[in-house]
C-alpha positions in Angstrom: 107.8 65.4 84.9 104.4 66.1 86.5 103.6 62.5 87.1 107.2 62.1 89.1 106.2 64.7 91.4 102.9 63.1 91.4 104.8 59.8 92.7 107.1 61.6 95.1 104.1 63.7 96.9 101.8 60.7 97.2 105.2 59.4 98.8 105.9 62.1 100.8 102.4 61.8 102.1 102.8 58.0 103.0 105.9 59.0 105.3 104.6 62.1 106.4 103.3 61.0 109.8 107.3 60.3 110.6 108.5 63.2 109.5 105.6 65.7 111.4 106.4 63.6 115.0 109.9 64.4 114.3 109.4 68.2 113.5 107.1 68.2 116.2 110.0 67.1 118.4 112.4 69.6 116.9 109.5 72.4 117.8 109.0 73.0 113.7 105.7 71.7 114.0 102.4 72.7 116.0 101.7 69.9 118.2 97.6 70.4 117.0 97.3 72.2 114.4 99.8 70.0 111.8 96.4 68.5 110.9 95.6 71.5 108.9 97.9 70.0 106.8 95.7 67.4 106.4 93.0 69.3 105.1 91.6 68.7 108.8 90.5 72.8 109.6 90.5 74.5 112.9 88.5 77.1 111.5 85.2 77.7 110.2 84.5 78.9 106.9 81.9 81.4 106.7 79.1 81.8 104.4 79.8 84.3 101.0 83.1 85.2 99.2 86.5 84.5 100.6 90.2 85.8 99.5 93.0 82.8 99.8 96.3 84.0 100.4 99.7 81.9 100.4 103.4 82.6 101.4 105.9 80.4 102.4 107.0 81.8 105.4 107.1 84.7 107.7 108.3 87.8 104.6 105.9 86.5 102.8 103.2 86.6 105.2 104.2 89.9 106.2 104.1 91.6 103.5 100.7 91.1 102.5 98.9 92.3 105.9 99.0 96.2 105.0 96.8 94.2 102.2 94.5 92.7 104.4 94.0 95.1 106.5 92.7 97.2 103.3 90.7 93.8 101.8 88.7 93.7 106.0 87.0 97.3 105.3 85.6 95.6 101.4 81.6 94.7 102.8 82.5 92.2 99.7 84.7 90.3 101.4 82.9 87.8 103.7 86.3 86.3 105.2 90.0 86.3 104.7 92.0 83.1 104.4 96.1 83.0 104.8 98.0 80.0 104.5 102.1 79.3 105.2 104.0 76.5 105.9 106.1 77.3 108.9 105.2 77.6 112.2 107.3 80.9 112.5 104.8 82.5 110.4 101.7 80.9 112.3 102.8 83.0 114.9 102.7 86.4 113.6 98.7 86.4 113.7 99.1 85.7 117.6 99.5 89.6 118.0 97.1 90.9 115.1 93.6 91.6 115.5 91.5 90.9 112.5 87.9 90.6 111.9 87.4 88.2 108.8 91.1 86.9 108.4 92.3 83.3 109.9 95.3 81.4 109.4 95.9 77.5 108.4 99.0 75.5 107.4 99.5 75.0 103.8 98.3 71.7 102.8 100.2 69.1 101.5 100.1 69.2 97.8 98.6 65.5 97.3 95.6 65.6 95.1 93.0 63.7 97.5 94.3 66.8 100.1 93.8 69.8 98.4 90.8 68.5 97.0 89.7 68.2 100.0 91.1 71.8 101.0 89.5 73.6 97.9 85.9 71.6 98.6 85.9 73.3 102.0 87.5 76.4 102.0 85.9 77.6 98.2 87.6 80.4 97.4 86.8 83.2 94.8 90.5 84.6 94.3 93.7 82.8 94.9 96.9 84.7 96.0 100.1 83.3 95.9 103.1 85.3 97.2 106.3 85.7 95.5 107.5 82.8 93.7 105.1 80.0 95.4 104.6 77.4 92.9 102.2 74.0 93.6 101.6 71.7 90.3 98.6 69.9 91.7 96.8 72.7 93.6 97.5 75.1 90.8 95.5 72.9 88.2 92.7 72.2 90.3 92.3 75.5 91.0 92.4 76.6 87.0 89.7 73.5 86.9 87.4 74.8 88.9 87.8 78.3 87.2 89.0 80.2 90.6 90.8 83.5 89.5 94.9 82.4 90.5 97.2 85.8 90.6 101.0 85.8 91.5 101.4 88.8 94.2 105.0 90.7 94.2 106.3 87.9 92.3 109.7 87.5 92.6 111.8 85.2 89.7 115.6 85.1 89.8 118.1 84.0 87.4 118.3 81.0 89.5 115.0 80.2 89.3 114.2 81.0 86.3 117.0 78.8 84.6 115.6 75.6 86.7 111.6 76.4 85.3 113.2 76.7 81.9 114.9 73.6 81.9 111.6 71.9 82.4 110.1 74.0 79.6 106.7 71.9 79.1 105.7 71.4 83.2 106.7 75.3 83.3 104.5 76.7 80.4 101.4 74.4 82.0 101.8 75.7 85.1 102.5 79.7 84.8 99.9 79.6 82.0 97.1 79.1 85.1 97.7 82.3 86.4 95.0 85.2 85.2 97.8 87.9 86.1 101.5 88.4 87.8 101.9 91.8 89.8 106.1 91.5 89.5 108.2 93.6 91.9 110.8 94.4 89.4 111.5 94.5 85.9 113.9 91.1 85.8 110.5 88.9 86.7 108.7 90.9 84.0 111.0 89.7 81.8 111.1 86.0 83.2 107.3 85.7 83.3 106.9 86.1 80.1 109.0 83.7 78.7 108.0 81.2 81.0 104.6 81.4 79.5 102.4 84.1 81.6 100.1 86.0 79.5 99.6 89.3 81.4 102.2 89.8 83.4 102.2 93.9 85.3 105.2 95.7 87.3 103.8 97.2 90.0 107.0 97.1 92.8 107.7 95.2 96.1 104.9 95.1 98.3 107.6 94.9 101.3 108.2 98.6 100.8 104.4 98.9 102.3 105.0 96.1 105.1 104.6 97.1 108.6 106.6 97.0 111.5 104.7 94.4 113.3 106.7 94.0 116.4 106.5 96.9 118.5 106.9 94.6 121.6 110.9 95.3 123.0 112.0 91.9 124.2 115.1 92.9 125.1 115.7 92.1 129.1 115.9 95.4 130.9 119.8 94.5 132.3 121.0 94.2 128.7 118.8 97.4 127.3 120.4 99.3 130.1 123.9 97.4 129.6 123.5 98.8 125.1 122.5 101.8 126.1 126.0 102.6 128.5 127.9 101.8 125.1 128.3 103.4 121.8 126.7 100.9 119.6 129.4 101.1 116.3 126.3 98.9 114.0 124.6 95.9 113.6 125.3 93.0 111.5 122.1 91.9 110.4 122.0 88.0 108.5 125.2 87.5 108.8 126.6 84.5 107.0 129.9 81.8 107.0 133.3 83.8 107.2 131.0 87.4 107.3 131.2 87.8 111.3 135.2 87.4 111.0 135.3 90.1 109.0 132.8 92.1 110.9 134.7 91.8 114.0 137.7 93.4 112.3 135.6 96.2 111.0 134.6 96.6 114.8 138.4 96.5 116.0 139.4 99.2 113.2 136.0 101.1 114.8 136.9 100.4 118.6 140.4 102.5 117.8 138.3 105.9 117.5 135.4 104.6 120.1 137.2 103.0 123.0 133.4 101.9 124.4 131.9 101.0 121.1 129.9 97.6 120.8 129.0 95.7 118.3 125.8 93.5 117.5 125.9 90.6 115.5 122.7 88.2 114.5 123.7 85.3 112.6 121.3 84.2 110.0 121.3 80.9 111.7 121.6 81.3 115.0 122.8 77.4 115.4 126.0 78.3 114.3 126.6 81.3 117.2 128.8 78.6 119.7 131.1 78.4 116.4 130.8 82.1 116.1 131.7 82.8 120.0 134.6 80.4 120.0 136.4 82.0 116.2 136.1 85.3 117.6 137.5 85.0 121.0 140.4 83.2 119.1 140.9 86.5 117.6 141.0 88.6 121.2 137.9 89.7 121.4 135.4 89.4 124.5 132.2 88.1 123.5 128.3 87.9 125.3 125.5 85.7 124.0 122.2 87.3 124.5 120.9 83.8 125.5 123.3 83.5 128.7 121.8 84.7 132.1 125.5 85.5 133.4 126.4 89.4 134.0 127.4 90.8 130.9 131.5 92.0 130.5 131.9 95.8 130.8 134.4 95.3 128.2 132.2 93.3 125.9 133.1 94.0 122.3 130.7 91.7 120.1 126.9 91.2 121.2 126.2 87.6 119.5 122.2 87.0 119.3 122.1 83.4 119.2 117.8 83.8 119.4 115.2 84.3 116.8 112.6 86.3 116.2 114.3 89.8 118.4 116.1 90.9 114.8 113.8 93.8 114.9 114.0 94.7 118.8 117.6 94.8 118.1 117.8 97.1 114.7 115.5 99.5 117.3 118.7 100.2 119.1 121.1 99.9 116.1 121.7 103.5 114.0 123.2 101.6 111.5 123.4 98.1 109.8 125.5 96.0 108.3 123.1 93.3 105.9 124.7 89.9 105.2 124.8 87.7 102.4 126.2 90.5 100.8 130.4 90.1 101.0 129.7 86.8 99.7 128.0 85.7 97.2 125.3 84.9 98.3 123.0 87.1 97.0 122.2 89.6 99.6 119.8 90.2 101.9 116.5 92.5 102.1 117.0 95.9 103.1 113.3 97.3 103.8 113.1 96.3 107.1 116.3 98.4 108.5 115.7 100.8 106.1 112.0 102.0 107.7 113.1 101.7 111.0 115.8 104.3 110.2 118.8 102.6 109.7 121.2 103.3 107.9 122.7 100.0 105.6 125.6 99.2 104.5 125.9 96.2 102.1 128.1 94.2 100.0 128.6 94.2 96.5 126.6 90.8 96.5 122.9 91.9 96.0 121.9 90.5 93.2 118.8 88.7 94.9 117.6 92.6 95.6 119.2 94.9 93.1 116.6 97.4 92.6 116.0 97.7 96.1 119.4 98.3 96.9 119.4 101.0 93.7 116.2 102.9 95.1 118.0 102.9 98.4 121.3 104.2 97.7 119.4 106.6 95.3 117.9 108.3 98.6 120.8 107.8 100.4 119.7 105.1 102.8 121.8 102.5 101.7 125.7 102.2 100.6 127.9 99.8 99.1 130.9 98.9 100.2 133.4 96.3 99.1 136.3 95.7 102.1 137.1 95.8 105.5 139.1 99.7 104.7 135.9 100.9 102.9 133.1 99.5 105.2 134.9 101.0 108.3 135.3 104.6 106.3 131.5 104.5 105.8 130.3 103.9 109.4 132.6 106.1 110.5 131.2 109.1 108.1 127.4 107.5 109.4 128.5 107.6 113.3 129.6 110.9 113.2 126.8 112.8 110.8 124.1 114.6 112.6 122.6 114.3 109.1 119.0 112.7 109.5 117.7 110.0 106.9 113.6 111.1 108.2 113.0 112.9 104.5 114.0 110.0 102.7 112.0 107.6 105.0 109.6 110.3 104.0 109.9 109.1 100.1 110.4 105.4 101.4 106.3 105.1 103.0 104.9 107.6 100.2 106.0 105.0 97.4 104.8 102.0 99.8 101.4 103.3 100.0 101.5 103.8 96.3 102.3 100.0 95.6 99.6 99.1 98.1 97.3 101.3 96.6 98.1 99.6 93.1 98.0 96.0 94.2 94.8 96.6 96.1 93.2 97.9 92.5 94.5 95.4 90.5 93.3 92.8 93.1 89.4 94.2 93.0 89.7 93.6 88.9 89.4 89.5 89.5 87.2 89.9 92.5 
């Protein structure tokens, strides 16, 4: 099994010039810096130790920067290295100020690349986030005896059922890692019978992730235009057939608030035309937040067809829907509403999160609903409480710093 993805990397690699001019075309790829994926640095490396991190994309990245920030103040640490693979995530560092850290694009997981990667960037711990898993860079890293640890490691049944089912590739490649810090007790339990020794649950770093985006980029026009209108909630990652039934939830809602509003951000936005056109079928007056043209005073759904304003929008939103969660999908994470004081309302489809969601609901934050009736009876209740949520947002950033404080600790061990 190794020496297939072997052969279909080393392929990858020979066609890989195509496929970066045609992400580069499609704005998916930094028109410079894709050589990073080369193993071609923008960046210096600095003399003494150095800390790799790795996430796929922009959660991961995010949630290990209240870690960074804690690893810049170490007089141990001589620089900070992160590494994603999408330019989304690149993008994030544009508005942070650190010292010692520095971003790169993953390399691509050939061997003559990342030999070429480790060779120049010489780490002394590797960090990868979640459930980030690279056969070929994982074993040179074990060969050149570089401490590898799994941060907030994240298995599902999903995944966990695919690694099994290659039970020999699986064993060789979790057995590289000197610890796993798991987020709940389900990867505990998967970790271990894929092979990892020492395996610790600590709990998701994401409860410690902060608010990065304090910019509004909301145009002033359509700030002033949400804040004439009763804003009935947000639905958040919204996916196929779940904006249908959002918009009857708003029509039950519009009955009792005759200038309520409704905000709806797909979870991909290229589907919002689709979106627009199904729900004016329906009756219902419709803005995108793309168009330039004056917005309806009778607008009923709000339909963010951008990306990256998700948290400007929540800002303005007192309570959110979360998607993925109606169907079964598996749901989508809560953290982010819930610590800028929202409250959510979810699905019974949460399996990808389920001890999130049972903390949440726990401290009242979060409930569960599971149809149109029930959803609309629950905001209701939320638009018309003058209860406030800022005690158990309270309990919310007390046990964040907690898990911060434990994954920095067990971090220092292999240091």
């Amino acid at each position: 099994m190794l020496l297939i993805y072997r052969i279909l990397i080393n392929f990858t690699l020979l066609i890989s010039p195509i496929i970066v001019i045609l992400r580069i075309i499609k704005n998916k790829e930094h028109p410079r810096r894709f050589l990073e994926k080369y193993s071609i640095p923008s960046k210096k490396r600095r003399s003494g130790k150095l800390v790799w991190f790795h996430g796929s994309s922009v959660g991961e990245t995010l949630s290990v920067i209240p870690l960074v920030e804690k690893l810049e103040k170490d007089k141990n640490i001589h620089q900070i290295l992160i590494t994603s693979n999408t330019l989304s995530s690149s993008k994030i560092f544009e508005n942070l100020k650190f010292r010692k850290t520095v971003h790169q694009f993953f390399p691509i997981d050939s061997n003559i690349i990342i030999k070429k990667f480790l060779n120049y960037w010489k780490p002394s711990l590797v960090l990868f986030i979640e459930s980030e898993i690279w056969p070929n860079m994982m074993i040179d890293i074990k060969k050149k005896n570089i401490n590898l640890i799994l941060l907030n490691a994240r298995i599902t049944k999903k995944t966990f059922s695919k690694w099994r089912s290659f039970k020999n590739i699986s064993y060789l490649l979790f057995n590289n890692f000197n610890v796993c810090l798991a987020q709940n007790s389900e990867t505990v339990n998967y970790l271990k019978k894929l092979g990892v020794k020492r395996v610790k649950k600590i709990g998701n770093l994401k409860f410690s992730e902060p608010n990065i985006n304090k910019i509004n980029y909301i145009n002033r026009d359509k700030i002033n235009f949400l804040s004439s209108k009763k804003i009935l909630f947000g639905a958040i990652s919204t996916h196929f057939n779940e904006e249908i039934l959002c918009s009857k939830i708003h029509l039950k809602l519009k009955k009792k608030f005759r200038n309520g509003i409704t905000i709806i951000i797909p979870r991909h936005a290229d589907r919002c035309i689709e979106i627009k056109n199904e729900l004016e079928q329906k009756g219902l007056i419709v803005y995108l937040h793309s168009s330039s043209s004056k917005i309806n005073k009778n607008t009923d759904i709000y339909l963010v067809d951008t990306y990256g304003e998700t948290q400007s929008f929540m800002r303005v939103c007192n309570i959110v829907f979360l998607g993925g969660s109606l169907i079964k999908h598996g749901g989508q994470n809560p953290l982010e509403a819930a610590r800028l004081g929202c409250k959510v309302i979810h699905g019974p489809y949460v399996n990808n999160f389920t001890e999130v969601y049972n903390l949440l609901e726990k401290i009242n934050i979060s409930s569960k609903i599971k149809n149109i009736n029930q959803a609309e009876k629950e905001i209701f209740k939320s638009l018309i409480s003058k209860k406030s949520i800022n005690k158990n947002l309270k309990k919310l950033n007390n046990l964040g710093k907690k898990i911060l404080v434990e994954n920095t600790e067990e971090i220092k061990k292999y240091l």
